[in-house]
PDBQT receptor file of N, H, CA, C and O in Angstrom, charges set to zero:
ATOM      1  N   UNK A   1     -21.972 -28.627  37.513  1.00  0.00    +0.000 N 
ATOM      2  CA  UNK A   1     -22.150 -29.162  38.853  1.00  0.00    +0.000 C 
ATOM      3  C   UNK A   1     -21.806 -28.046  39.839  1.00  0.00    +0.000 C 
ATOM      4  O   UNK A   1     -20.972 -27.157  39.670  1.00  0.00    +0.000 OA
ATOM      5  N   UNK A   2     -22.793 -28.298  41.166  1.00  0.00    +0.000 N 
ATOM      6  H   UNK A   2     -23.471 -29.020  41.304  1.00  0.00    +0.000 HD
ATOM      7  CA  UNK A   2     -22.545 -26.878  42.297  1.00  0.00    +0.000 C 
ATOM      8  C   UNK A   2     -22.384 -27.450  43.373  1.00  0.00    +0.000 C 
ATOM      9  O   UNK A   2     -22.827 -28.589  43.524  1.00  0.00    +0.000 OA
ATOM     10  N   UNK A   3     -21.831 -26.914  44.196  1.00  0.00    +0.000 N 
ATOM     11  H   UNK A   3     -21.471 -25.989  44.074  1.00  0.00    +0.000 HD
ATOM     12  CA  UNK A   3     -21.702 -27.818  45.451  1.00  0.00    +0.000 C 
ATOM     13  C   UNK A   3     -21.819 -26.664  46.698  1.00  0.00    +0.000 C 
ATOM     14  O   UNK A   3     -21.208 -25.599  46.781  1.00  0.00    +0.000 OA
ATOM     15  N   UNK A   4     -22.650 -27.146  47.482  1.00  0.00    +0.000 N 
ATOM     16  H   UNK A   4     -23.147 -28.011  47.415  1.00  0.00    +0.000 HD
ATOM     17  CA  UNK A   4     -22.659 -26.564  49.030  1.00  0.00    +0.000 C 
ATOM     18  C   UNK A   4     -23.319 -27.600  49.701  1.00  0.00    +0.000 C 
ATOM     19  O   UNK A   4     -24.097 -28.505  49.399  1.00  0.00    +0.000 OA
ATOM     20  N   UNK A   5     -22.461 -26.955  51.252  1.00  0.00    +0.000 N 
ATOM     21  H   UNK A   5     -21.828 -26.220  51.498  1.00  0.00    +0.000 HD
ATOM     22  CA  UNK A   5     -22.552 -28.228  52.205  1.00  0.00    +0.000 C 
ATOM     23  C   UNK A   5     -22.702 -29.541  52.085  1.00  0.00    +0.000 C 
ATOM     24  O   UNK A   5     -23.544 -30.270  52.610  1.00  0.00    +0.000 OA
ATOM     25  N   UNK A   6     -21.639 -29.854  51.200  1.00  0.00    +0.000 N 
ATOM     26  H   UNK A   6     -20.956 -29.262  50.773  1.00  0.00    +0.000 HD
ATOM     27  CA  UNK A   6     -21.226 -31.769  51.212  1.00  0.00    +0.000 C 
ATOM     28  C   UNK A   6     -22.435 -31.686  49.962  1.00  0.00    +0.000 C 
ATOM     29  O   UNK A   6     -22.395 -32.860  49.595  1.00  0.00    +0.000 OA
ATOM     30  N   UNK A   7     -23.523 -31.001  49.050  1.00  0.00    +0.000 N 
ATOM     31  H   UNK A   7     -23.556 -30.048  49.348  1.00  0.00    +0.000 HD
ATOM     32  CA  UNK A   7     -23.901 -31.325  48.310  1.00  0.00    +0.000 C 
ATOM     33  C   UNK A   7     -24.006 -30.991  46.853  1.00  0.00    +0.000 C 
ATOM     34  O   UNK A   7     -24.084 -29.896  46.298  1.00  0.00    +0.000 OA
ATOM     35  N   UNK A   8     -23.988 -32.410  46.295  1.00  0.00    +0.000 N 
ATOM     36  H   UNK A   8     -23.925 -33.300  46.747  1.00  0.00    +0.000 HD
ATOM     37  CA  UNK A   8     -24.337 -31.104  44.720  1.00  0.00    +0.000 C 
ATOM     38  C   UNK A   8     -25.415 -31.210  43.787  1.00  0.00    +0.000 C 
ATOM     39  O   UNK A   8     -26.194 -32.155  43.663  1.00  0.00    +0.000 OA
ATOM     40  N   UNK A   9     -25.377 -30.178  43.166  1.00  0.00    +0.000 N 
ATOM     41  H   UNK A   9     -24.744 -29.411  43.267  1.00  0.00    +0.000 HD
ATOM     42  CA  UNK A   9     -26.468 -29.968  42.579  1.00  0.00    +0.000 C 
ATOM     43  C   UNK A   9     -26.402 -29.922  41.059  1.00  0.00    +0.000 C 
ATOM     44  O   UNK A   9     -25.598 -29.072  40.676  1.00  0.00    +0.000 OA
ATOM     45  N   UNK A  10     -27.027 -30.603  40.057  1.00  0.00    +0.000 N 
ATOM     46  H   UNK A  10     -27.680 -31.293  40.369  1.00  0.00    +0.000 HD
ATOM     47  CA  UNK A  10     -26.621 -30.505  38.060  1.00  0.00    +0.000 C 
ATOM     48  C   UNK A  10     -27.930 -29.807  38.155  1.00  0.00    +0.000 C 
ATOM     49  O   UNK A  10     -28.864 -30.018  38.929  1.00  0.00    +0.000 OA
ATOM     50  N   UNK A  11     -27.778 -28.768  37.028  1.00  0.00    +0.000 N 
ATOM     51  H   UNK A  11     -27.019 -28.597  36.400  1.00  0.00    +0.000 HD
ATOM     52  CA  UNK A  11     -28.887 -27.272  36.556  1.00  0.00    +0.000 C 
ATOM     53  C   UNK A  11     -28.312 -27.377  35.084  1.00  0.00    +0.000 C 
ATOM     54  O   UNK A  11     -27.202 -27.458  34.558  1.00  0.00    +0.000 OA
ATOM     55  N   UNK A  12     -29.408 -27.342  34.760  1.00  0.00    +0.000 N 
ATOM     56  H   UNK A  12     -30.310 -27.276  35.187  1.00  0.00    +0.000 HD
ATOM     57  CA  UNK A  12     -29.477 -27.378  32.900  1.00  0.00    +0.000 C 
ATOM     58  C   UNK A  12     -30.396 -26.308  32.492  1.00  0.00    +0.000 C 
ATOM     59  O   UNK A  12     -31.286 -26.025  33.294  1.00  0.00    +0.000 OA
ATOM     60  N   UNK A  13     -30.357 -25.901  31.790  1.00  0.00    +0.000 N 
ATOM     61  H   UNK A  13     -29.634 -26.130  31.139  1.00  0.00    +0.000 HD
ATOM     62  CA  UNK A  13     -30.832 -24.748  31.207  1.00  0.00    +0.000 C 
ATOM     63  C   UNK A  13     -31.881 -25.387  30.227  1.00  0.00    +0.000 C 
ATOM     64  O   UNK A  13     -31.504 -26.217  29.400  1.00  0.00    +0.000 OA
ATOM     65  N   UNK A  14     -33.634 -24.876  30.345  1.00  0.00    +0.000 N 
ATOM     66  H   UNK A  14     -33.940 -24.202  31.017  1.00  0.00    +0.000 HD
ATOM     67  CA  UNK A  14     -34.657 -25.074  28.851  1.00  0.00    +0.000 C 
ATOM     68  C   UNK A  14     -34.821 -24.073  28.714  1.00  0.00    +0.000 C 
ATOM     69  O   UNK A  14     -35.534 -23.335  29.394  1.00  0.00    +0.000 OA
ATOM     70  N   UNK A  15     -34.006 -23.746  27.525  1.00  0.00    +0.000 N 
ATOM     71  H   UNK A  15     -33.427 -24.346  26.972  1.00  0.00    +0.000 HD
ATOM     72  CA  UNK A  15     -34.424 -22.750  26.440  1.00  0.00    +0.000 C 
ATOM     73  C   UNK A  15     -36.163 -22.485  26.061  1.00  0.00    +0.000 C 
ATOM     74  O   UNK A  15     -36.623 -21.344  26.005  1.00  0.00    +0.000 OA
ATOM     75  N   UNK A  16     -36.916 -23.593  25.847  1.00  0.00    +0.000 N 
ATOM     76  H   UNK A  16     -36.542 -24.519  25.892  1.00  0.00    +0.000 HD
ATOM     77  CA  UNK A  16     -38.116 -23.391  25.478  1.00  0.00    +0.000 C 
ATOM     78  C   UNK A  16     -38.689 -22.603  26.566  1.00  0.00    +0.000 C 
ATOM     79  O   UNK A  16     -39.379 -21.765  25.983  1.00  0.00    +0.000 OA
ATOM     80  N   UNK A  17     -38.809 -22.361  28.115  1.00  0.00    +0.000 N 
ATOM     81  H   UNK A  17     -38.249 -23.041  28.588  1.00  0.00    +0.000 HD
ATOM     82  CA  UNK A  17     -38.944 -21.835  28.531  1.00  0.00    +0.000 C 
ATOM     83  C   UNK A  17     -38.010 -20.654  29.279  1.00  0.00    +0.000 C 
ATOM     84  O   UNK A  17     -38.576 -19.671  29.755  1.00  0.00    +0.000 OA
ATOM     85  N   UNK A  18     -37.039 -20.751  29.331  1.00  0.00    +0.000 N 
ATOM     86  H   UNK A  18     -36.579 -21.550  28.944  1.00  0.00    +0.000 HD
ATOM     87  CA  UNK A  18     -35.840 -20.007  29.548  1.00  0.00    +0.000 C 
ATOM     88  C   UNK A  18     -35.574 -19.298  30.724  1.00  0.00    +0.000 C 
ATOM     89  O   UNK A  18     -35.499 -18.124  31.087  1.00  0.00    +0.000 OA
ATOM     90  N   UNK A  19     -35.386 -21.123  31.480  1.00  0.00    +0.000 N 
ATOM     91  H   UNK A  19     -35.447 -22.076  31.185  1.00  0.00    +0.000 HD
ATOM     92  CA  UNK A  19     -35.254 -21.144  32.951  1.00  0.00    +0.000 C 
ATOM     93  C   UNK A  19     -34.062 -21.969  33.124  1.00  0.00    +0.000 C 
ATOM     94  O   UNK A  19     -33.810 -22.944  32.416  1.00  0.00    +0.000 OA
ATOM     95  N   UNK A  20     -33.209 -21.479  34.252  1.00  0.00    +0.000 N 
ATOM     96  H   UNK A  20     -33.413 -20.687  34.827  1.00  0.00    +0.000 HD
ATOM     97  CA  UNK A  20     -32.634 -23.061  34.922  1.00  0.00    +0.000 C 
ATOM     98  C   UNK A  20     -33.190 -23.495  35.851  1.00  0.00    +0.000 C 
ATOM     99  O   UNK A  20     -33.793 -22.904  36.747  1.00  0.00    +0.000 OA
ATOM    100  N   UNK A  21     -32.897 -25.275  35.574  1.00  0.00    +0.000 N 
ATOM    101  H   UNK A  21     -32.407 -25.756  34.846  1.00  0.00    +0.000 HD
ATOM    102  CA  UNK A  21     -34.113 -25.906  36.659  1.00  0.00    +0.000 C 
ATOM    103  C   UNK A  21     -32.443 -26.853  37.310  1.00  0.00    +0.000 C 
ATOM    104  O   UNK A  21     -31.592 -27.339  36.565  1.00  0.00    +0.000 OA
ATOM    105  N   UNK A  22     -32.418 -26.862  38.589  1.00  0.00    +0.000 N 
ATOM    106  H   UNK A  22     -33.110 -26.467  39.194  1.00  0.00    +0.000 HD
ATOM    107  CA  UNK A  22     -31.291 -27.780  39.546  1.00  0.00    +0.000 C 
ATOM    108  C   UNK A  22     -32.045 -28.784  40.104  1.00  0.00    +0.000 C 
ATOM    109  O   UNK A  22     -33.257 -28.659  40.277  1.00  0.00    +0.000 OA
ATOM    110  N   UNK A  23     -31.322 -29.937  40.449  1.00  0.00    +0.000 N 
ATOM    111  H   UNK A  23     -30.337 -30.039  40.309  1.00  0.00    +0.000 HD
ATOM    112  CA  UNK A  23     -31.066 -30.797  41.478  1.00  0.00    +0.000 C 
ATOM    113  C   UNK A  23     -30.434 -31.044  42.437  1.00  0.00    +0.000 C 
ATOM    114  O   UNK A  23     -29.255 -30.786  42.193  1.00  0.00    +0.000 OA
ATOM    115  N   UNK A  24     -30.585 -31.468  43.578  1.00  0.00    +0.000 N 
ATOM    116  H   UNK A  24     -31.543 -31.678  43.776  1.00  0.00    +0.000 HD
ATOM    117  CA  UNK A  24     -29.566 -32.024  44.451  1.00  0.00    +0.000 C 
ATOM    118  C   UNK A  24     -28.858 -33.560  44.038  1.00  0.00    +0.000 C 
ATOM    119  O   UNK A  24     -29.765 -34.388  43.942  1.00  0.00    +0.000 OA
ATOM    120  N   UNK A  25     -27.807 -34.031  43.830  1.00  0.00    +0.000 N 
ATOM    121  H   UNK A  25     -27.071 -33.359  43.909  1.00  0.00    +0.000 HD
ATOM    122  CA  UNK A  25     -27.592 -35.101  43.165  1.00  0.00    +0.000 C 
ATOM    123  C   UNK A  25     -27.348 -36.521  43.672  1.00  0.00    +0.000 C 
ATOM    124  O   UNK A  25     -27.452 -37.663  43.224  1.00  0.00    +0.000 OA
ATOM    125  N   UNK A  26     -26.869 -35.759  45.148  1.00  0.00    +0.000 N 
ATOM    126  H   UNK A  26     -26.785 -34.832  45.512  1.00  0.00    +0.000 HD
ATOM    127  CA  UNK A  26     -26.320 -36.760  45.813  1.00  0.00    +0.000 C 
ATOM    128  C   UNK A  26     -26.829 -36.566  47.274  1.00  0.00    +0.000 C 
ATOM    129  O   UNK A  26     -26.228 -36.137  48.259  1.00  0.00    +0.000 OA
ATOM    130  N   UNK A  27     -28.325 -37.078  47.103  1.00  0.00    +0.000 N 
ATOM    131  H   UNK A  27     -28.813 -37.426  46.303  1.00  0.00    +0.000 HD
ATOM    132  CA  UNK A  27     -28.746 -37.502  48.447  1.00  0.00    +0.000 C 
ATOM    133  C   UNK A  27     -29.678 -38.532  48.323  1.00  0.00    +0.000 C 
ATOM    134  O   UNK A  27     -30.899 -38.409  48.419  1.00  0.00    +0.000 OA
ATOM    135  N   UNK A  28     -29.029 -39.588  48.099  1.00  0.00    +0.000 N 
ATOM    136  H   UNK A  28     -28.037 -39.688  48.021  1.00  0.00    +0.000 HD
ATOM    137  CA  UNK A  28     -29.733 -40.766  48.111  1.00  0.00    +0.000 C 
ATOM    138  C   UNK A  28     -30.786 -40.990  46.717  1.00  0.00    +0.000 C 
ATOM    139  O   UNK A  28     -30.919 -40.324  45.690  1.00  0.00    +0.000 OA
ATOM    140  N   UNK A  29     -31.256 -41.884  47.065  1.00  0.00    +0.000 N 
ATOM    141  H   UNK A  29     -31.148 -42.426  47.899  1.00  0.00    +0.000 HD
ATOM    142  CA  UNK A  29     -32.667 -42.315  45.878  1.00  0.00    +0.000 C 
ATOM    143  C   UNK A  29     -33.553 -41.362  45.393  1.00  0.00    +0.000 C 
ATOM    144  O   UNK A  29     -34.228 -41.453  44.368  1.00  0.00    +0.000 OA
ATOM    145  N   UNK A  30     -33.503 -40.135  46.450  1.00  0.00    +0.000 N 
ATOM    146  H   UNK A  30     -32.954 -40.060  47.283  1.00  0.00    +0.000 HD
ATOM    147  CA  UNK A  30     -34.776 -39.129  45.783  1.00  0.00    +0.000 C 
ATOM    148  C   UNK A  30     -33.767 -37.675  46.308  1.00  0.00    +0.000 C 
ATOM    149  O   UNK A  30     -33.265 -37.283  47.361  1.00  0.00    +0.000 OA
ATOM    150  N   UNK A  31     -33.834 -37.269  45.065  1.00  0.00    +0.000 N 
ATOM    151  H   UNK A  31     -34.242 -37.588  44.210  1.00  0.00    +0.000 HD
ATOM    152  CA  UNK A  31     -33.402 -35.493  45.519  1.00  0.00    +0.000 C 
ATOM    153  C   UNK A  31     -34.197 -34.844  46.629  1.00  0.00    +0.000 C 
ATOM    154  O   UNK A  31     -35.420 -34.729  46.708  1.00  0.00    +0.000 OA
ATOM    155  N   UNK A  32     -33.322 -34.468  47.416  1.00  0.00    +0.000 N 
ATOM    156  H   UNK A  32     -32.329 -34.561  47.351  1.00  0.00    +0.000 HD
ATOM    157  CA  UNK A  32     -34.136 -34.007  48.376  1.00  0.00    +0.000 C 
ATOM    158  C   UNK A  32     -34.293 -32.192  48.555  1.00  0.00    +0.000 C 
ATOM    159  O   UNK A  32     -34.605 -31.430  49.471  1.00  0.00    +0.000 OA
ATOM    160  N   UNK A  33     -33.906 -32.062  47.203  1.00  0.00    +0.000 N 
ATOM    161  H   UNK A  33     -33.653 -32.681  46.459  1.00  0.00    +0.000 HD
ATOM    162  CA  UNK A  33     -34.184 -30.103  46.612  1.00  0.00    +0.000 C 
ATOM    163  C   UNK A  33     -34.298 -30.179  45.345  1.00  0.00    +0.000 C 
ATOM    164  O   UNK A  33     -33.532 -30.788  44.598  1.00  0.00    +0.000 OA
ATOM    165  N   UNK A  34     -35.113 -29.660  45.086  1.00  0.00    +0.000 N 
ATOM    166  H   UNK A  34     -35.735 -29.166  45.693  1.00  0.00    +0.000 HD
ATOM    167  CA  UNK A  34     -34.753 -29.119  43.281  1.00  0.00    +0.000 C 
ATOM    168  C   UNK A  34     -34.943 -27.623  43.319  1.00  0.00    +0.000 C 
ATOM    169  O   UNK A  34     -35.159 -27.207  44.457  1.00  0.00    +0.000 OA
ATOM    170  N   UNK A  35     -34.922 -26.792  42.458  1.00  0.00    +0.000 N 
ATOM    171  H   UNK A  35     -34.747 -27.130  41.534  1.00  0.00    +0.000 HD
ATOM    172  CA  UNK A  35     -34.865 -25.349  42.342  1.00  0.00    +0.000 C 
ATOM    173  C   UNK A  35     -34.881 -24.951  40.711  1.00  0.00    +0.000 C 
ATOM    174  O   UNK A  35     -34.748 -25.590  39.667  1.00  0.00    +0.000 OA
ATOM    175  N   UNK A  36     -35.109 -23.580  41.055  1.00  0.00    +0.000 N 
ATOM    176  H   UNK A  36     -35.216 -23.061  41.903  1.00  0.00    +0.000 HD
ATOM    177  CA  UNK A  36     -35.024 -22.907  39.422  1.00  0.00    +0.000 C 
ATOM    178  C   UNK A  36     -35.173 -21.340  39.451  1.00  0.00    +0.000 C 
ATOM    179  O   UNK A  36     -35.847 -20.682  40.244  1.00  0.00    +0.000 OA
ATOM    180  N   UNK A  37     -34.326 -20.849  38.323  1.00  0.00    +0.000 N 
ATOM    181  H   UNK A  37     -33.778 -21.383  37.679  1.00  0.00    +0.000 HD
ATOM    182  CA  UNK A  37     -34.119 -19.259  38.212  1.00  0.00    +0.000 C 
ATOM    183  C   UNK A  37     -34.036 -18.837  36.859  1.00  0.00    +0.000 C 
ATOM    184  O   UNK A  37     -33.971 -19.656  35.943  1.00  0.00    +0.000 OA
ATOM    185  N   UNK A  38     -34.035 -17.656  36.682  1.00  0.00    +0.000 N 
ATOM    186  H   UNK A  38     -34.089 -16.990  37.426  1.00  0.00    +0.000 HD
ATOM    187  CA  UNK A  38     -33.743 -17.071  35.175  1.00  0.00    +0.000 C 
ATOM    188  C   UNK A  38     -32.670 -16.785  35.067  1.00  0.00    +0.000 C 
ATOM    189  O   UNK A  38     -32.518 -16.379  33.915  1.00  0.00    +0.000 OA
ATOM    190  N   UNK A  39     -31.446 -16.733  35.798  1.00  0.00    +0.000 N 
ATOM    191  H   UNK A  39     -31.570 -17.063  36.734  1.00  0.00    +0.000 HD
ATOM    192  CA  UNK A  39     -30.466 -15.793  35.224  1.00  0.00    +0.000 C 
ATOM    193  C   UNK A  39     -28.638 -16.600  36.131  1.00  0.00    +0.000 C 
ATOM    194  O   UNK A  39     -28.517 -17.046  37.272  1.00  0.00    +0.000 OA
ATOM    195  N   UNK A  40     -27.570 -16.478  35.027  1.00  0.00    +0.000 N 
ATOM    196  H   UNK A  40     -27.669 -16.116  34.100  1.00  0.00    +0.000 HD
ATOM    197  CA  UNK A  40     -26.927 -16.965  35.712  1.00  0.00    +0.000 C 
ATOM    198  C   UNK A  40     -25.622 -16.142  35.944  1.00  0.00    +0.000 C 
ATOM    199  O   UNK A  40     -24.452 -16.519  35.881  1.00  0.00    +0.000 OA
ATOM    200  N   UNK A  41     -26.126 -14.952  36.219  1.00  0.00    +0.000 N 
ATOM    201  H   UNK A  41     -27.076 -14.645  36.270  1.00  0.00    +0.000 HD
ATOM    202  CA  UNK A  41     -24.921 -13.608  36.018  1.00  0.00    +0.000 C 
ATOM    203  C   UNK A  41     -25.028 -13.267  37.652  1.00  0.00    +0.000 C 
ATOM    204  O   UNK A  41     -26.089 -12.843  38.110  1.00  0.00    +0.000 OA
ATOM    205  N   UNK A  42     -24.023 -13.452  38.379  1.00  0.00    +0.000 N 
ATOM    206  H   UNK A  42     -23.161 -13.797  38.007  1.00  0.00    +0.000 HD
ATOM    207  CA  UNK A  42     -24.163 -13.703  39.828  1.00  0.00    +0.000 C 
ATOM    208  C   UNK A  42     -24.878 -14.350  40.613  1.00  0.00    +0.000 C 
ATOM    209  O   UNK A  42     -25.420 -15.224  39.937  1.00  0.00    +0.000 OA
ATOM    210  N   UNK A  43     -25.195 -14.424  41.657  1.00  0.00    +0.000 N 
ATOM    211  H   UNK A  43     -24.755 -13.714  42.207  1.00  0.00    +0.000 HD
ATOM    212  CA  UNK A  43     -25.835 -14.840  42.834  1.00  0.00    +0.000 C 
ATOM    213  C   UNK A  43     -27.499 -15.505  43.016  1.00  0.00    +0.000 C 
ATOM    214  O   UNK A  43     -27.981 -16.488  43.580  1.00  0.00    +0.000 OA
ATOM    215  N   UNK A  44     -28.082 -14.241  42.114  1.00  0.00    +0.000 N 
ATOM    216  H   UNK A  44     -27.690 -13.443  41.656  1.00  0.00    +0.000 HD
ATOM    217  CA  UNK A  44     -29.600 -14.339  42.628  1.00  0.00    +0.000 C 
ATOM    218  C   UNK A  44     -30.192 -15.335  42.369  1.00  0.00    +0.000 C 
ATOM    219  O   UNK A  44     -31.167 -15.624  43.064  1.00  0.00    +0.000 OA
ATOM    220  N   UNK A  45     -29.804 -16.159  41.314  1.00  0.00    +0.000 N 
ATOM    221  H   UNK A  45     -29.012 -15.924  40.750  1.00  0.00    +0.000 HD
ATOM    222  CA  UNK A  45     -30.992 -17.439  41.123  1.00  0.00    +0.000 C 
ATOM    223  C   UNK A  45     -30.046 -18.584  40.792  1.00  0.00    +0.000 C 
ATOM    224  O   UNK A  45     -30.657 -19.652  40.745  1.00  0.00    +0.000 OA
ATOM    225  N   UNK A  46     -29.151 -18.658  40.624  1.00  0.00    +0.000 N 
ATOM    226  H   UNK A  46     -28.655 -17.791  40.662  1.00  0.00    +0.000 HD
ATOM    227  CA  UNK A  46     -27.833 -19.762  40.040  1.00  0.00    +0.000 C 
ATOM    228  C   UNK A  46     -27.739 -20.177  41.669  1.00  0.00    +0.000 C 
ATOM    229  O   UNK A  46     -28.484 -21.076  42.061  1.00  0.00    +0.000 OA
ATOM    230  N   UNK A  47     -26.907 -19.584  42.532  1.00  0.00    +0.000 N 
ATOM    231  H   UNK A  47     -26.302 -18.855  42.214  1.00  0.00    +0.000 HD
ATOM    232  CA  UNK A  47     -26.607 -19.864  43.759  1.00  0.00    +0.000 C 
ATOM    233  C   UNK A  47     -27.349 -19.610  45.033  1.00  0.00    +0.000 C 
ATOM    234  O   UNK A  47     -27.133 -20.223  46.079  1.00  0.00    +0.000 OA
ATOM    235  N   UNK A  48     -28.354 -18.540  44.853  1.00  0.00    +0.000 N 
ATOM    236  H   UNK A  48     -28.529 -18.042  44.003  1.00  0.00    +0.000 HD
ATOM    237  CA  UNK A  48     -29.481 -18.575  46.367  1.00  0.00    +0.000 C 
ATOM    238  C   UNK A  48     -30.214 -20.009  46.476  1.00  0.00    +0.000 C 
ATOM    239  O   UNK A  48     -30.298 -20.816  47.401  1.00  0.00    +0.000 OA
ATOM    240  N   UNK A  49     -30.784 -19.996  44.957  1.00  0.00    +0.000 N 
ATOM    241  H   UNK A  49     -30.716 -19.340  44.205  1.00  0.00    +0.000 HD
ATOM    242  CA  UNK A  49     -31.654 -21.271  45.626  1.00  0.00    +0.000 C 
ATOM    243  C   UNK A  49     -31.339 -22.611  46.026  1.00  0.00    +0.000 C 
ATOM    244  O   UNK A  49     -32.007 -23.419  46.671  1.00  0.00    +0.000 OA
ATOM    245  N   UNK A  50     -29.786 -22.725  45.342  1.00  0.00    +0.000 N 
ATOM    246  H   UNK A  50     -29.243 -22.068  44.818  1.00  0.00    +0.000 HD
ATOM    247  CA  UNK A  50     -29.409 -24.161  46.093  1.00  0.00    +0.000 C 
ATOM    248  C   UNK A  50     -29.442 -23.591  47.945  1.00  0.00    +0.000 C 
ATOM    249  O   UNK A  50     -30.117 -24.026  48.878  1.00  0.00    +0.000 OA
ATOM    250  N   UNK A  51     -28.433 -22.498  47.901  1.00  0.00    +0.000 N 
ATOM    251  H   UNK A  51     -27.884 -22.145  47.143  1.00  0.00    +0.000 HD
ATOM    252  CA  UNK A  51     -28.032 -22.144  49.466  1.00  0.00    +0.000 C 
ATOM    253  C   UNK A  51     -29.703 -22.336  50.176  1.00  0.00    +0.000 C 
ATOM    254  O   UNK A  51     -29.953 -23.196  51.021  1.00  0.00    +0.000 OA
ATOM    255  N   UNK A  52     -30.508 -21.565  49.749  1.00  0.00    +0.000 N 
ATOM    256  H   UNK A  52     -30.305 -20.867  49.062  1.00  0.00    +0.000 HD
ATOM    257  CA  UNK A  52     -31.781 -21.670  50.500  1.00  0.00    +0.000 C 
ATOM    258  C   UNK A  52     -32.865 -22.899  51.222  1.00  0.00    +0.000 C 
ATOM    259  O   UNK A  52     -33.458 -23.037  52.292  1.00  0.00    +0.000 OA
ATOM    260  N   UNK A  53     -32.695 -23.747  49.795  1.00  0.00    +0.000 N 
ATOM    261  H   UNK A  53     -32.213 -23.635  48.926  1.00  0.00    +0.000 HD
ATOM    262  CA  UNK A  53     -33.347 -24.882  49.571  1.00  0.00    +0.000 C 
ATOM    263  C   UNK A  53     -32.923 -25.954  50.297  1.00  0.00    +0.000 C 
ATOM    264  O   UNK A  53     -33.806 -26.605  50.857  1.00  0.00    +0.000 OA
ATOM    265  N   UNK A  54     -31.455 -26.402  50.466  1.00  0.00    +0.000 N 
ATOM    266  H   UNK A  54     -30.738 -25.874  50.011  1.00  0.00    +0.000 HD
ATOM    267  CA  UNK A  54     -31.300 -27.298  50.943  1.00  0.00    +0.000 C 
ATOM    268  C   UNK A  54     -31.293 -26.877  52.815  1.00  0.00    +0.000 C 
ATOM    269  O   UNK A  54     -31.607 -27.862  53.483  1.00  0.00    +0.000 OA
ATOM    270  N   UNK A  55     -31.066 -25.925  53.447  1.00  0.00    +0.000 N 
ATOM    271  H   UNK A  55     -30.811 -25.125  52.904  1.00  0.00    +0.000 HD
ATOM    272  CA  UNK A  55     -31.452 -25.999  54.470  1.00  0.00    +0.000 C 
ATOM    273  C   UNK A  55     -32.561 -26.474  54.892  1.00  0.00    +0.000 C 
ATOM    274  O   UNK A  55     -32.689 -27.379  55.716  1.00  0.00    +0.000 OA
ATOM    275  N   UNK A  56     -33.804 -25.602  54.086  1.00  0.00    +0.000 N 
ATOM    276  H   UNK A  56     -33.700 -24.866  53.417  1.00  0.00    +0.000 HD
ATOM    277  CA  UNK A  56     -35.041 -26.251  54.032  1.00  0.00    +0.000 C 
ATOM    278  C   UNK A  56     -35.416 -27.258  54.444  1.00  0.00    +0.000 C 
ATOM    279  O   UNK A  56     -36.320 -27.324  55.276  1.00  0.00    +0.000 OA
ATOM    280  N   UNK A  57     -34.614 -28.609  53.802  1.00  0.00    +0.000 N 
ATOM    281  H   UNK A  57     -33.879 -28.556  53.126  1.00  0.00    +0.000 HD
ATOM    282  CA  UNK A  57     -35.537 -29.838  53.430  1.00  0.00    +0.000 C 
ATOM    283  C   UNK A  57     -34.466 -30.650  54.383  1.00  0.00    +0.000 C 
ATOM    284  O   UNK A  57     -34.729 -31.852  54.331  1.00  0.00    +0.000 OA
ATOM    285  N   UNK A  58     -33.431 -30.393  55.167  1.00  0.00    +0.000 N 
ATOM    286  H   UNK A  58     -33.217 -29.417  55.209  1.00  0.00    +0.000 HD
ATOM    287  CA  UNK A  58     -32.665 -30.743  56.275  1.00  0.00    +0.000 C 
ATOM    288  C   UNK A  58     -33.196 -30.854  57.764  1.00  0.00    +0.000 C 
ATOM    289  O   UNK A  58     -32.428 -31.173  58.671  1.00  0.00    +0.000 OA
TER     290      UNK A  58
C-alpha cells in the first residue's frame, strides 16, 4: 500500500508481463487513477505515477 495526498494506492506486480500495475483505493466506487511501471528501485515508476496521476484526475 502507497499513500499520497489522503490517498492510497495497492500495485501488484504480473510477472507474465513484468509490470506493476496500481490503484487508487480509496476514492469511492470507481478508482479514480490507475497506473503502471517496470521497476521498483527508486522513484521513476513505483512513485511518479501515483504523484502524477492523481493530480490529473482531481
Amino acid at each position: 500500500m502507497m499513500k499520497y495526498k489522503g490517498y492510497a494506492a495497492e500495485i501488484e506486480f504480473d510477472d507474465s508481463v513484468g509490470r506493476l500495475h496500481g490503484r487508487v483505493v480509496n476514492s469511492g466506487a470507481y478508482p479514480i487513477a490507475t497506473f503502471e511501471g517496470t521497476d521498483v528501485e527508486g522513484d521513476p515508476t513505483r512513485v511518479s505515477p501515483l504523484h502524477r496521476r492523481v493530480p490529473q484526475v482531481l
